[in-house]
C-alpha positions in Angstrom: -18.9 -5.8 -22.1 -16.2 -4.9 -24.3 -14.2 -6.1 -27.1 -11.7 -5.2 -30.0 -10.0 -6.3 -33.2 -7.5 -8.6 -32.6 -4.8 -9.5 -35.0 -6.9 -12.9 -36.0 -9.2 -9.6 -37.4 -6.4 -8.3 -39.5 -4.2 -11.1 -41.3 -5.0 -10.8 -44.8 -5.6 -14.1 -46.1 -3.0 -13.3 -49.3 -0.5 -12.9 -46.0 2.4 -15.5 -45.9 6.0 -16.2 -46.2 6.3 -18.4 -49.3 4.5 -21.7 -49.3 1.2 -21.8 -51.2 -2.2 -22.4 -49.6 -5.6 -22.1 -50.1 -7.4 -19.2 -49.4 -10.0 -19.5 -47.1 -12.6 -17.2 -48.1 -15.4 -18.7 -45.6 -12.7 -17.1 -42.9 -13.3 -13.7 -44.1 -16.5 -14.3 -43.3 -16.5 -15.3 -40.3 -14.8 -12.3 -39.6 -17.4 -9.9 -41.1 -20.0 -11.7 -38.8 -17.9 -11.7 -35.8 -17.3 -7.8 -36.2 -20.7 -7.1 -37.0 -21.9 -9.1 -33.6 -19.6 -6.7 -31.8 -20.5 -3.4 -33.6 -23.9 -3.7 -33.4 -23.4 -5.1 -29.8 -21.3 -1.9 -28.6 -24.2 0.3 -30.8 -26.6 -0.4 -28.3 -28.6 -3.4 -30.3 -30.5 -4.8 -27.3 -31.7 -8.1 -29.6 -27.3 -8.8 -30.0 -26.2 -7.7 -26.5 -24.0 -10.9 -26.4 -22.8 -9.6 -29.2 -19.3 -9.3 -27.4 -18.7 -12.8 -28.4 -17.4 -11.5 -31.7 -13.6 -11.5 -29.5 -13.9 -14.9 -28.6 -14.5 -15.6 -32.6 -11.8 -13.5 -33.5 -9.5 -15.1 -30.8 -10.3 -18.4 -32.1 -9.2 -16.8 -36.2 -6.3 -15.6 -35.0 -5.0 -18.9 -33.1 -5.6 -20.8 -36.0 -4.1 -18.2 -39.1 -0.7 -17.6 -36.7 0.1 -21.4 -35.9 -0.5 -22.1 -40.0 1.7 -19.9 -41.1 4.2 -20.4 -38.3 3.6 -24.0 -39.2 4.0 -23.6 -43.1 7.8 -21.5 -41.9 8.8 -24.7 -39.8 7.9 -26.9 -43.0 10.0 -24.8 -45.8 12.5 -23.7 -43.6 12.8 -26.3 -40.8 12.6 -23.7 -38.1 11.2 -20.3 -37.2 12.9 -16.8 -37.5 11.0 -14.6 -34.4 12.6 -11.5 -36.5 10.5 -12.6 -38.8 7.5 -13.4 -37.2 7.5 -10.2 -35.8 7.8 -8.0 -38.7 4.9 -9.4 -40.2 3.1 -8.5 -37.5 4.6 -4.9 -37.1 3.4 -4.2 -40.7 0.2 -5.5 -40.4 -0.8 -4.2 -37.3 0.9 -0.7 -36.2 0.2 1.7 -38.9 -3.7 1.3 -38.1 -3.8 0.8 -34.8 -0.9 3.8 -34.3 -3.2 6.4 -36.5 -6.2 5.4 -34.7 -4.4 5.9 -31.2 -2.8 9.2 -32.4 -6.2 10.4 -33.5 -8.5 9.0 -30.9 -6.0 11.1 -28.5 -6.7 14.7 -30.7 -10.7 13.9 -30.4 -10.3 12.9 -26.5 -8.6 16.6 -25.6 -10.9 18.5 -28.1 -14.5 16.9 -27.0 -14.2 14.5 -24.1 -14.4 15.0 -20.4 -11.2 17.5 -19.9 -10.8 16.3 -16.3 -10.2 12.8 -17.5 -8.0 13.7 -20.3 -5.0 12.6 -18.5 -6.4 9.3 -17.3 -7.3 9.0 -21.4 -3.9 9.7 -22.5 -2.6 7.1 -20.0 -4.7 4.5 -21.9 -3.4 5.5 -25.0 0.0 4.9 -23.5 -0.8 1.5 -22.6 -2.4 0.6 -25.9 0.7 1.9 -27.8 2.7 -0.7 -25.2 0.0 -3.8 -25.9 -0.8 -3.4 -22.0 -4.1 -1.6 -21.8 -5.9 -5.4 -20.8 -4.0 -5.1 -17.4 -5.0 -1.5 -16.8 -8.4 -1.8 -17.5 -8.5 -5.0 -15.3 -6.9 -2.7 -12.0 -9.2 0.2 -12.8 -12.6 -2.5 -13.1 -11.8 -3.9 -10.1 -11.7 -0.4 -8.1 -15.0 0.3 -6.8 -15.3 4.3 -7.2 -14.3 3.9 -10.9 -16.8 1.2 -12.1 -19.0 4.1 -13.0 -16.7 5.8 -14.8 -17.4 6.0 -18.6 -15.8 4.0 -21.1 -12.3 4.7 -22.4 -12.1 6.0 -25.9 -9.1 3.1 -25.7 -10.8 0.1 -24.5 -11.3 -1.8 -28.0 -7.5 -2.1 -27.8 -7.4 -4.8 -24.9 -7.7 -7.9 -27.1 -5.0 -6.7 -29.7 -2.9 -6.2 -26.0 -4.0 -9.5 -25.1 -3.2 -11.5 -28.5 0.2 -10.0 -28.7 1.1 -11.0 -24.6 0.0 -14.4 -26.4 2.4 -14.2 -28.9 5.2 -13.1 -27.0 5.0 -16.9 -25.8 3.3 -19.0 -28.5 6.0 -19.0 -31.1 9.0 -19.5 -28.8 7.0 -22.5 -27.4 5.9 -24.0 -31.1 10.0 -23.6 -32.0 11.2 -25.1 -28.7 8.8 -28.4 -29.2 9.8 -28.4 -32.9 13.3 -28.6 -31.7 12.2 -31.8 -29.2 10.1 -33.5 -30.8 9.3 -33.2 -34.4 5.7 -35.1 -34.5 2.5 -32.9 -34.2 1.1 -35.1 -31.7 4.3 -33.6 -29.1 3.6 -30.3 -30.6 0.1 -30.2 -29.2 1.0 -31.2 -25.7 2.3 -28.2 -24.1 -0.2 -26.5 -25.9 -3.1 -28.3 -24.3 -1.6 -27.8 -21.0 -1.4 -24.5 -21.3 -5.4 -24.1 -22.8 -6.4 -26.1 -19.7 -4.6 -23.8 -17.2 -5.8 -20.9 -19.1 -9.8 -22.5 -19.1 -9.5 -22.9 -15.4 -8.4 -19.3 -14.7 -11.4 -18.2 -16.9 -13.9 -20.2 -14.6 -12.4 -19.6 -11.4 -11.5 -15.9 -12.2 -15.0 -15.3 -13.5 -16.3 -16.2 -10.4 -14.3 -13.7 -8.2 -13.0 -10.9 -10.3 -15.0 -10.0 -13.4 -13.0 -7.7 -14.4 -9.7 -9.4 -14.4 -11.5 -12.8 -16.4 -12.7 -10.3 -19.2 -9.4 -8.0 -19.9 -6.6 -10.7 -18.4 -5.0 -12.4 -20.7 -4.4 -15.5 -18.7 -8.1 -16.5 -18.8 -8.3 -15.8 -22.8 -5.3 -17.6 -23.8 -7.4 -21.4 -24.4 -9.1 -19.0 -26.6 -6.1 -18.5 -29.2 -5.0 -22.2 -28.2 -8.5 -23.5 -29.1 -7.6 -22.1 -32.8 -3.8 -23.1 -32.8 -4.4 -26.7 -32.0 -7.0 -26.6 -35.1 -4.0 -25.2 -37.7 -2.1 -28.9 -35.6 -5.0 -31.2 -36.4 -5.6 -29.6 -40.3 -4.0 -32.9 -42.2 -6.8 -34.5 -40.2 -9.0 -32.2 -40.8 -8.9 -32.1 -44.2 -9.5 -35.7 -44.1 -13.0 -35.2 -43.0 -16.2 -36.3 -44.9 -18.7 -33.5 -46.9 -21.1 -35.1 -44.7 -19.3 -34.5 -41.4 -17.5 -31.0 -42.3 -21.3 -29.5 -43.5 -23.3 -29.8 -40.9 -19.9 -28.7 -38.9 -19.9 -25.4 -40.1 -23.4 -25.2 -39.9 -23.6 -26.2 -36.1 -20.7 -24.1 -35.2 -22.4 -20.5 -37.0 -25.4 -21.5 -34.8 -23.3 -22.0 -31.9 -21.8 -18.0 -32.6 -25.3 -16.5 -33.2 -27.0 -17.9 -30.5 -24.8 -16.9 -27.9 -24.6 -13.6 -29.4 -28.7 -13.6 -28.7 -28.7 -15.1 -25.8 -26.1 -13.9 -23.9 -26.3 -10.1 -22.1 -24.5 -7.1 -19.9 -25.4 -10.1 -16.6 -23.9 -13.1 -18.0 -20.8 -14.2 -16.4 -18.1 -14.0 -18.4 -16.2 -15.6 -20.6 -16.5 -18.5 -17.6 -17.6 -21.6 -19.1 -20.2 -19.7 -21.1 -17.2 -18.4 -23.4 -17.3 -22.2 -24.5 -20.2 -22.0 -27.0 -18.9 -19.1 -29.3 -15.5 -20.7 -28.9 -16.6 -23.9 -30.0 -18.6 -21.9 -32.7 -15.4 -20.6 -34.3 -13.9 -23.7 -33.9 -16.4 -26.4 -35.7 -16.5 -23.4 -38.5 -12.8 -23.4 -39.1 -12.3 -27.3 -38.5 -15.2 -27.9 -41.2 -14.2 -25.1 -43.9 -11.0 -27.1 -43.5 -12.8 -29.6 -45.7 -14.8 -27.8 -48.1 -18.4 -29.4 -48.5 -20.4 -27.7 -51.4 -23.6 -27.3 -48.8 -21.4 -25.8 -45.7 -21.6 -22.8 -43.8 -19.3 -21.3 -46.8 -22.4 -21.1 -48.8 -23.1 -18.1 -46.7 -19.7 -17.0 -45.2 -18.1 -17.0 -48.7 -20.2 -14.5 -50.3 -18.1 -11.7 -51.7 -20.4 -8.8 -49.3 -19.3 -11.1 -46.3 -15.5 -11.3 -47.8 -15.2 -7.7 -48.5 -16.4 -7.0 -45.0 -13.9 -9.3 -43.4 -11.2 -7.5 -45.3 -12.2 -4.3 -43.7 -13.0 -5.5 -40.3 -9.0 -4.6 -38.7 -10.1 -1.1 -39.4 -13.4 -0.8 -39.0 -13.2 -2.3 -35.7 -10.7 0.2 -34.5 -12.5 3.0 -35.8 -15.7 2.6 -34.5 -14.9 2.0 -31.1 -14.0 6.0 -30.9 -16.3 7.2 -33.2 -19.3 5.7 -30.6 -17.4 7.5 -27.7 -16.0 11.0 -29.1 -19.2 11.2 -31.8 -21.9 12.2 -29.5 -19.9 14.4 -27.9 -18.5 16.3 -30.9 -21.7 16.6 -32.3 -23.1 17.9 -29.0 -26.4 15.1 -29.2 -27.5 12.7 -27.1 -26.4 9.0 -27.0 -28.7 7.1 -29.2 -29.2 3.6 -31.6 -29.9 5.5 -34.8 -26.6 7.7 -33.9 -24.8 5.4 -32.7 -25.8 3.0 -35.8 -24.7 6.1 -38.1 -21.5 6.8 -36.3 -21.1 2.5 -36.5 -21.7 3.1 -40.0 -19.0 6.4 -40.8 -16.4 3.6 -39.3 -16.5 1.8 -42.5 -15.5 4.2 -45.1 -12.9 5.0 -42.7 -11.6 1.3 -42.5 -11.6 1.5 -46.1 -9.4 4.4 -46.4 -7.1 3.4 -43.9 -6.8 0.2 -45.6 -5.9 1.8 -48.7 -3.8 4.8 -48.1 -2.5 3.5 -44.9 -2.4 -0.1 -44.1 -1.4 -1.4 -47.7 0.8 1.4 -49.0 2.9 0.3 -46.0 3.2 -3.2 -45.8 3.3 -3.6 -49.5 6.2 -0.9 -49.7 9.4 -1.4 -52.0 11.3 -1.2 -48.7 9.6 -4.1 -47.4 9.0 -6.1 -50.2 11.5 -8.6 -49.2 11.2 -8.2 -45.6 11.3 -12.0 -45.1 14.8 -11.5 -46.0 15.1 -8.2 -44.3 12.7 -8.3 -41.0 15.3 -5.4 -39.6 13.7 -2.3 -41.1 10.0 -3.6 -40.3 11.1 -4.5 -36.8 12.8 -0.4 -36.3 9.3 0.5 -38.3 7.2 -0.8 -35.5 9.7 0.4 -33.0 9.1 3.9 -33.9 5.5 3.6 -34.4 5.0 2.2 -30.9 7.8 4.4 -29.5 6.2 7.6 -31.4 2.7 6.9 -29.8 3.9 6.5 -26.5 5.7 9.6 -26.6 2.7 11.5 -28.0 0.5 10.4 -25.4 3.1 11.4 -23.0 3.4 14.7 -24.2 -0.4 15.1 -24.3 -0.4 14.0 -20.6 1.9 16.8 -19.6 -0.7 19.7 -21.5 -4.2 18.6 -20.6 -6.7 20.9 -21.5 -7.9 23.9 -19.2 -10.7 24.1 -16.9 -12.3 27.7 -16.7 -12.8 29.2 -13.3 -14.3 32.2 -11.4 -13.6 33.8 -8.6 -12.9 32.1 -5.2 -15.2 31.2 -3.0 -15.2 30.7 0.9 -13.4 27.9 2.3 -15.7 25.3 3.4 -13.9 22.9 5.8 -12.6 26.1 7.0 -15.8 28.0 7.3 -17.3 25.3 9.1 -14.5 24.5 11.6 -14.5 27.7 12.9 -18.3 28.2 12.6 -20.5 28.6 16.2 -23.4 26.5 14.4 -22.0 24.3 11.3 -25.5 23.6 10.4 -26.7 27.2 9.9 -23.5 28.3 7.8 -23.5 25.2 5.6 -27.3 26.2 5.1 -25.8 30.0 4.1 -23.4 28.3 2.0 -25.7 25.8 0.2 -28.2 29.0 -0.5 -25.4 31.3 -2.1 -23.3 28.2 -4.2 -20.9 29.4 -7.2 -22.0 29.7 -10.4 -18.8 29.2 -11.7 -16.1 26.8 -10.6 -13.8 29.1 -8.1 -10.7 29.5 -8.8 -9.7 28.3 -5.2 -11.5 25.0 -5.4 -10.1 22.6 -2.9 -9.1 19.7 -3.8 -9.0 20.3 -7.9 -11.1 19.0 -10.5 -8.5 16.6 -11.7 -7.3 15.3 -8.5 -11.0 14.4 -6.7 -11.4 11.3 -8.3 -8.4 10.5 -7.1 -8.4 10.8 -3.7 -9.8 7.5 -1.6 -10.5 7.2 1.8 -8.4 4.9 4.2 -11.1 2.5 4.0 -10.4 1.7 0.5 -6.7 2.3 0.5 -6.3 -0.6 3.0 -9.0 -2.5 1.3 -11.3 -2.6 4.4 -14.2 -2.2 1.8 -15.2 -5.4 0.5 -15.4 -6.6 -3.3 -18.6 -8.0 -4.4 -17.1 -11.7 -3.4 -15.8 -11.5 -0.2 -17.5 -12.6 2.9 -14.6 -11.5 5.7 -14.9 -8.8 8.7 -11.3 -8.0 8.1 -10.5 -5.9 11.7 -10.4 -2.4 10.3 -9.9 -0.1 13.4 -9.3 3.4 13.1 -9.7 6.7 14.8 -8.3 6.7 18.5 -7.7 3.0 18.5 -6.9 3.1 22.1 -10.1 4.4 23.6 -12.6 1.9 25.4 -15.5 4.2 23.7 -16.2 2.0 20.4 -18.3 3.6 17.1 -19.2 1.1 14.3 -19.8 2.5 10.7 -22.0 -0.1 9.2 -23.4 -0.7 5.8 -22.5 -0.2 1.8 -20.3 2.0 -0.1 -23.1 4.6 0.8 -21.7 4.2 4.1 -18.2 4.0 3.6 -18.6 7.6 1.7 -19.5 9.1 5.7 -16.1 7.6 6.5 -13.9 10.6 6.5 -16.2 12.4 8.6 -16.6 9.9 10.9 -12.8 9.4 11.3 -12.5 12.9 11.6 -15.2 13.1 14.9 -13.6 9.6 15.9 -10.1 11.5 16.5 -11.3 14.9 17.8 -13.8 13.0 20.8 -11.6 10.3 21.3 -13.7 7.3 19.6 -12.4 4.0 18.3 -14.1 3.8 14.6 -14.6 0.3 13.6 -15.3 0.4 9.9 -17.4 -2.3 8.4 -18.8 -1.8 4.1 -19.3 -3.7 1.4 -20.0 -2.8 -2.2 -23.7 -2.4 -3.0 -25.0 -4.8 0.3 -27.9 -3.2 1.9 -28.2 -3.3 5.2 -31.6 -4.2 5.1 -32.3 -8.2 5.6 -33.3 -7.9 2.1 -31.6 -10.7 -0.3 -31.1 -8.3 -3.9 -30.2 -8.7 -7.6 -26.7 -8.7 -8.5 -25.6 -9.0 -12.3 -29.1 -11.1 -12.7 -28.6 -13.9 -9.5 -28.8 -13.4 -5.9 -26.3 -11.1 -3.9 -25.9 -14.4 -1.3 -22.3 -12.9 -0.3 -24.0 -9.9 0.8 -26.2 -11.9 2.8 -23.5 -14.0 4.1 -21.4 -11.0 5.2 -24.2 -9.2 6.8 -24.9 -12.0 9.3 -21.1 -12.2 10.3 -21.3 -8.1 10.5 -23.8 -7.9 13.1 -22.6 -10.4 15.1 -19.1 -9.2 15.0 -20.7 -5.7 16.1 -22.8 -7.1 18.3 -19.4 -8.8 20.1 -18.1 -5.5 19.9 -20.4 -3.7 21.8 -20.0 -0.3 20.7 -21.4 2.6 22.1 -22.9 3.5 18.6 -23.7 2.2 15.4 -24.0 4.2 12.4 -25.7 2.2 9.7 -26.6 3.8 6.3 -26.7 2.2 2.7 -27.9 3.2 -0.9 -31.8 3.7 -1.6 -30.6 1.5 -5.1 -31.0 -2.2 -5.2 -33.7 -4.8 -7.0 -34.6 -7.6 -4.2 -33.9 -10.7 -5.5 -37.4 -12.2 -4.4 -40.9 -10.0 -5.7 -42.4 -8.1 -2.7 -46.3 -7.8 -2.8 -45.6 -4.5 -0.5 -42.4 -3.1 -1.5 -42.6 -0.6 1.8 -43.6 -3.3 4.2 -40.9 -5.8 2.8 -38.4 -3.2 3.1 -39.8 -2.2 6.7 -39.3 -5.3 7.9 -35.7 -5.9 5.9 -34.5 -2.6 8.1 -36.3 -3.1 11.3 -34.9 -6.8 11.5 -31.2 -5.5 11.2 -31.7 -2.9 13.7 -33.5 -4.5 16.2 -30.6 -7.4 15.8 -28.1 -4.6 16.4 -29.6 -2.9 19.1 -30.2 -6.6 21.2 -27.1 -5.3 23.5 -28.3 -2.1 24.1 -26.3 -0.5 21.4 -28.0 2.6 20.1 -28.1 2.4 16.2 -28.5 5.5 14.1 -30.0 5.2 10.6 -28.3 7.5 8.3 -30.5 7.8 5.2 -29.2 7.7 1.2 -27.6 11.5 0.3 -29.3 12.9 -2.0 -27.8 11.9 -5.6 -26.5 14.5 -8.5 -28.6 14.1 -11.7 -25.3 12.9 -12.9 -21.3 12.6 -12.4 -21.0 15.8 -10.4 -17.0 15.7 -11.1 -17.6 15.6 -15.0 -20.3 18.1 -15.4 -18.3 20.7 -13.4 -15.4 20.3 -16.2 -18.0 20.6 -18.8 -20.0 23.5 -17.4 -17.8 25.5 -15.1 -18.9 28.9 -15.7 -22.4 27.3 -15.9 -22.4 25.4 -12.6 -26.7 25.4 -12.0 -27.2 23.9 -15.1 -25.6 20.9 -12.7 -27.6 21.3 -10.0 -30.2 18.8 -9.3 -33.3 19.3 -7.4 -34.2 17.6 -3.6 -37.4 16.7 -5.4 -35.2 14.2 -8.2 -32.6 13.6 -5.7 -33.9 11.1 -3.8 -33.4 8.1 -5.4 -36.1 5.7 -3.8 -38.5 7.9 -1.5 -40.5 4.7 -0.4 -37.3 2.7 0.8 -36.6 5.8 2.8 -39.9 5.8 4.2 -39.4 2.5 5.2 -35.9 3.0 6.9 -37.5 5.5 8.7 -40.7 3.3 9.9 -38.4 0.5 10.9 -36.1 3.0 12.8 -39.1 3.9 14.9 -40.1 0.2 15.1 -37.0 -0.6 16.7 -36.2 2.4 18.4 -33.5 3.8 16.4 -32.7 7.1 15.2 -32.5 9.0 12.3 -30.5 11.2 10.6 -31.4 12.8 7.5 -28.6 14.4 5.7 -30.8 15.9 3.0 -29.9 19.2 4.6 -26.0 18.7 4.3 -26.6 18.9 0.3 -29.4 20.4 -0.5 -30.5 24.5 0.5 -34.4 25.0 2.1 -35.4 26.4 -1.1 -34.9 22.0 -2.6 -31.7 23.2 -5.1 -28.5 20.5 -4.5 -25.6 22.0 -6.0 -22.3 20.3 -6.8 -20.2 23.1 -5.9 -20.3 24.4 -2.1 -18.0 27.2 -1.5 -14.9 26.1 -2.5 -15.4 21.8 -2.5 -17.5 19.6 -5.0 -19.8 17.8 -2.8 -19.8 14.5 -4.8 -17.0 12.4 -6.8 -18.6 10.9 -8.9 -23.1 10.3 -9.9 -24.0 8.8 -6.3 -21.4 9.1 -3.7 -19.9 12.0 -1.5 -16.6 13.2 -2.4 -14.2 12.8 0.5 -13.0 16.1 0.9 -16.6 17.1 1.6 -17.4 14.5 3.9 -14.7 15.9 6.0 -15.4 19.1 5.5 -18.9 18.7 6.8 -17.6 16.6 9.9 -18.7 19.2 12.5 -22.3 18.9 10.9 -22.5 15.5 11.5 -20.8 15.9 14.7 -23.2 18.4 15.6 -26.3 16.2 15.2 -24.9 12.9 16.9 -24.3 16.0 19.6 -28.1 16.3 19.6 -29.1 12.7 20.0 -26.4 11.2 22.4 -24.1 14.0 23.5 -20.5 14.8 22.2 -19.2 12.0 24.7 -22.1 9.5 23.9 -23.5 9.3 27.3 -27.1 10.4 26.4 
């Protein structure tokens, strides 16, 4: 999981409008150790992989600094100016994050994936507009893209989501000033609003994990949790040396241990985003009463303070430096390099802090910009708009992809072909090289292409249970054809679509992501896959109401069962052979389409990287197979229960064992595991000719 510096990171604690205050120096601290928790986290520490928590820390900082100061403003002043407010901010936060956007972008379009430059310069875009949380919430929740790799970007969701916070928070603190003057009324809408916000996070958790990490409506109790402390701090302060210690000491625990305990398979934030918040929260509500034995003993020490000061920057920096490094430096992903790269971010931080950051905000044109929040306000305006307009720029002129010469076409080619089998098998054994200069569709726009089934969301999420009547092909013909299984099955779907409308077949589509078709229960982020479970039962039985004339049923060879098997191949046997004998109890012949063979890694990328070097791509049959005893088994069951089998090894791979990702003039995959559409469809009349083979072109065998 992923986090970033938000603004609770970056408010200096010398920041404020006029009223005097003590400095909280135990706060800087917490900030070092929150940044450090998500550094070391994103560096690839295994013993702090809930080191992610750091955000929920930071969330909690930043809650708590913003509602004191807009609290000290409505005690001097009576009121709050949102000019103001804003300026502060703008100073604070844009000169960083802009020249970290600006250059992240340059390193993106010099050393990063050249196909996905434009996707990159579209996160850029939505950083500079404090939106990136809602795009990285749509593209997490889109199956084909969850193995895409990280955005150089992504840190900047929390600064998006703190500011969307903000946009609200201090209009609502003024309008329940303006009400009802007593802190008690203050806090009210607040704690609605935390409650609302803690029940999105549990309920969203459970159904969309994307949308409860990056949305900001399941993060905003967060910031709440830390503005209704900055409320309660006359009471606070109140508190005994006795109480507010072992406070402190409790709530660093709480921090630590969840950054210890907590991994890549915990659900969250959920209700387990409750401990680090909590954390943050006993730390800050017992600092607020100083106790010579508290947590400040440690958090107060002037490494841990100088840290905190640098943490804005460092945590911007190193987020890029981990995803552009390796790359520039042309070496493997690794902890010592990515503990070095970690490492570079802090001198950075520092300079940025000094030549950047403070030169700005402490500027003779801004010295009195409480007075005169209009030039800070048109200075983040053209920050933000200068960004934006960069990474528009840079969208327009991505970089180049080399070609050769063109190749044959293969949906074409095949079409017209007497026996689609033998040419494809011509076609595998003389692949380009180099990337032909007629490929069809283009590098850029693979990716980008998505089948029906996933257009009209007929393939289901990991949560849902439905059989959601997804028809296609001739939708009027008696003759029914069921394509049955995982998104290993859904990738067959063009082809199948394709046959469906040239025999006259109606295809009934019915995938899931990553549910075997196998009665096998599996491992999904560290619990049972029961939905899979669930969904398969109602599958078959709506198939088996269908009575089809065929079904083609095929999954991925990847999945951990969720119970040990003493005999892996007989507990797999048995998994396949009880689906298939439960589909063919109609008489409904059932056709087991093993796994494709896989690339050794994202086909689509690679090609970018490599195009006048396309074999060093290739993968080898031999590698390819992903699980050669679970396709054993598929095929032991399929005898069992009298199924057949298709085997579509030779569809991607030549005689000689080479799979290349180029074939003629179409990449064969989209991605490290699945078929790119344009190829499935392109190798329909293969498929068709086989089916051809077992039941005839009409189905009547």
């Amino acid at each position: 999981m992923l986090s970033a510096a938000p603004a609770g990171l970056s408010n200096s604690p010398r920041e404020g409008n006029a009223a005097q205050h003590t400095l909280r120096l135990d706060i800087q601290g917490l900030r070092a150790l929150a940044v450090s928790l998500v550094v070391f986290s994103h560096a690839g520490v295994s013993l702090l992989s809930g080191g992610y928590v750091g955000v929920d820390v930071f969330f909690v900082i930043s809650g708590f600094l913003i509602t004191s100061l807009l609290l000290r403003e409505i005690s001097a002043s009576d009121g709050i100016s949102i000019r103001k407010f804003y300026a502060r901010r703008a100073l604070r936060l844009l000169p960083a994050s802009t020249l970290v956007i600006v250059t992240t972008l340059g390193g993106a379009w010099l050393f990063l994936s050249k196909i996905r430059f434009t996707e990159y310069a579209g996160d850029a875009l939505s950083s500079a507009l404090y939106a990136v949380n809602f795009r990285l919430a749509i593209n997490g929740t889109d199956y084909l893209a969850q193995g895409s790799p990280p955005s150089p970007f992504q840190h900047f969701w929390s600064l998006a989501v703190e500011e969307q916070f903000y946009l609200v928070w201090p209009v609502l603190l003024l309008l329940s000033w303006k009400v009802a003057r007593r802190r008690g009324f203050l806090a009210a809408p607040l704690v609605v609003l935390c409650l609302v916000s803690f029940g999105l996070s549990v309920s969203t958790t459970q159904t969309s994990a994307p949308w409860a990490y990056f949305g900001s409506q399941t993060r905003i109790w967060e910031l709440g949790v830390g503005s209704l402390l900055a409320l309660s701090v006359a009471r606070l302060e109140r508190l005994s040396p006795r109480i507010a210690a072992p406070m402190t000491w409790i709530g660093l625990l709480c921090i630590v241990l969840s950054a210890l305990v907590f991994g890549p398979n915990t659900p969250f934030p959920g209700y387990d985003a409750v401990l680090p918040v909590v954390g943050a929260g006993l730390v800050l509500a017992g600092g607020c009463a100083p106790a010579p034995l508290g947590a400040g003993l440690l958090l107060a020490r002037r490494p841990a303070v100088w840290l905190g000061g640098l943490s804005y920057g460092w945590y911007l920096w190193h987020w890029p430096l981990l995803i552009i490094g390796p790359m520039a430096l042309k070496m493997p992903n690794s902890l010592p390099l990515a503990l070095l790269l970690s490492a570079a971010a802090l001198p950075l931080a520092w300079v940025t802090l000094r030549l950047v950051e403070n030169p700005v905000r402490f500027h003779k044109a801004f010295r009195n910009r409480l007075d005169r929040p209009g030039r800070a306000l048109w200075l983040g305006l053209a920050l933000s708009a200068g960004a934006a307009s960069i990474a528009l720029v840079a969208a327009a002129f991505p970089p180049s992809v080399n070609t050769g010469g063109s190749a044959a076409g293969l949906k074409a080619t095949l079409t017209a072909a007497p026996d689609p089998q033998a040419r494809l098998t011509e076609l595998l054994k003389t692949s380009p090289t180099r990337l032909p200069r007629n490929l069809t569709p283009s590098l850029d726009k693979i990716k980008a292409i998505k089948s029906a089934v996933y257009q009209d969301g007929c393939h289901l999420n990991y949560v849902s249970t439905q059989t959601p009547p997804c028809v296609y092909g001739d939708t009027s013909s008696k003759k029914t054809v069921v394509l049955f299984g995982d998104s290993h099955a859904a990738q067959w779907f063009p082809a199948m679509n394709r046959l469906a409308l040239e025999r006259g077949w109606k295809l009934v589509s019915l995938t899931k992501a990553s549910c075997k078709t196998a009665a096998v229960t599996i491992i999904r982020n560290g619990n049972p896959y029961t939905s899979c479970d669930t969904w398969r039962n109602k599958a078959i039985a709506k198939i088996n109401g269908l009575h089809p004339a065929l079904v083609i049923v095929s999954s991925s060879e990847a999945g951990t069962p969720a119970q040990p098997m003493k005999n892996s191949l007989q507990g797999w046997t048995d998994g396949f052979r009880n689906t298939f004998q439960r589909l063919g109890t109609s008489g409904t012949r059932v056709a087991a389409l093993l796994d494709t063979p896989w690339p050794k890694v994202d086909a689509v990328d690679c090609a970018a990287a490599h195009p006048l070097k396309l074999k060093s791509c290739a993968n080898q049959a031999s590698k390819a197979i992903q699980d050669a005893s679970r396709r054993t088994a598929t095929r032991n069951a399929a005898t069992l229960a009298h199924a057949s089998v298709i085997d579509p090894v030779p569809w991607l791979c030549s005689p000689a064992g080479n799979c290349p990702v180029v074939v003629g003039n179409t990449v064969a995959y989209r991605d490290n595991s699945h078929m790119a559409e344009s190829y499935a469809e392109a190798i329909a009349p293969v498929l068709g000719q086989r089916l051809s083979a077992l039941f005839g072109t009409d189905l009547t065998h």
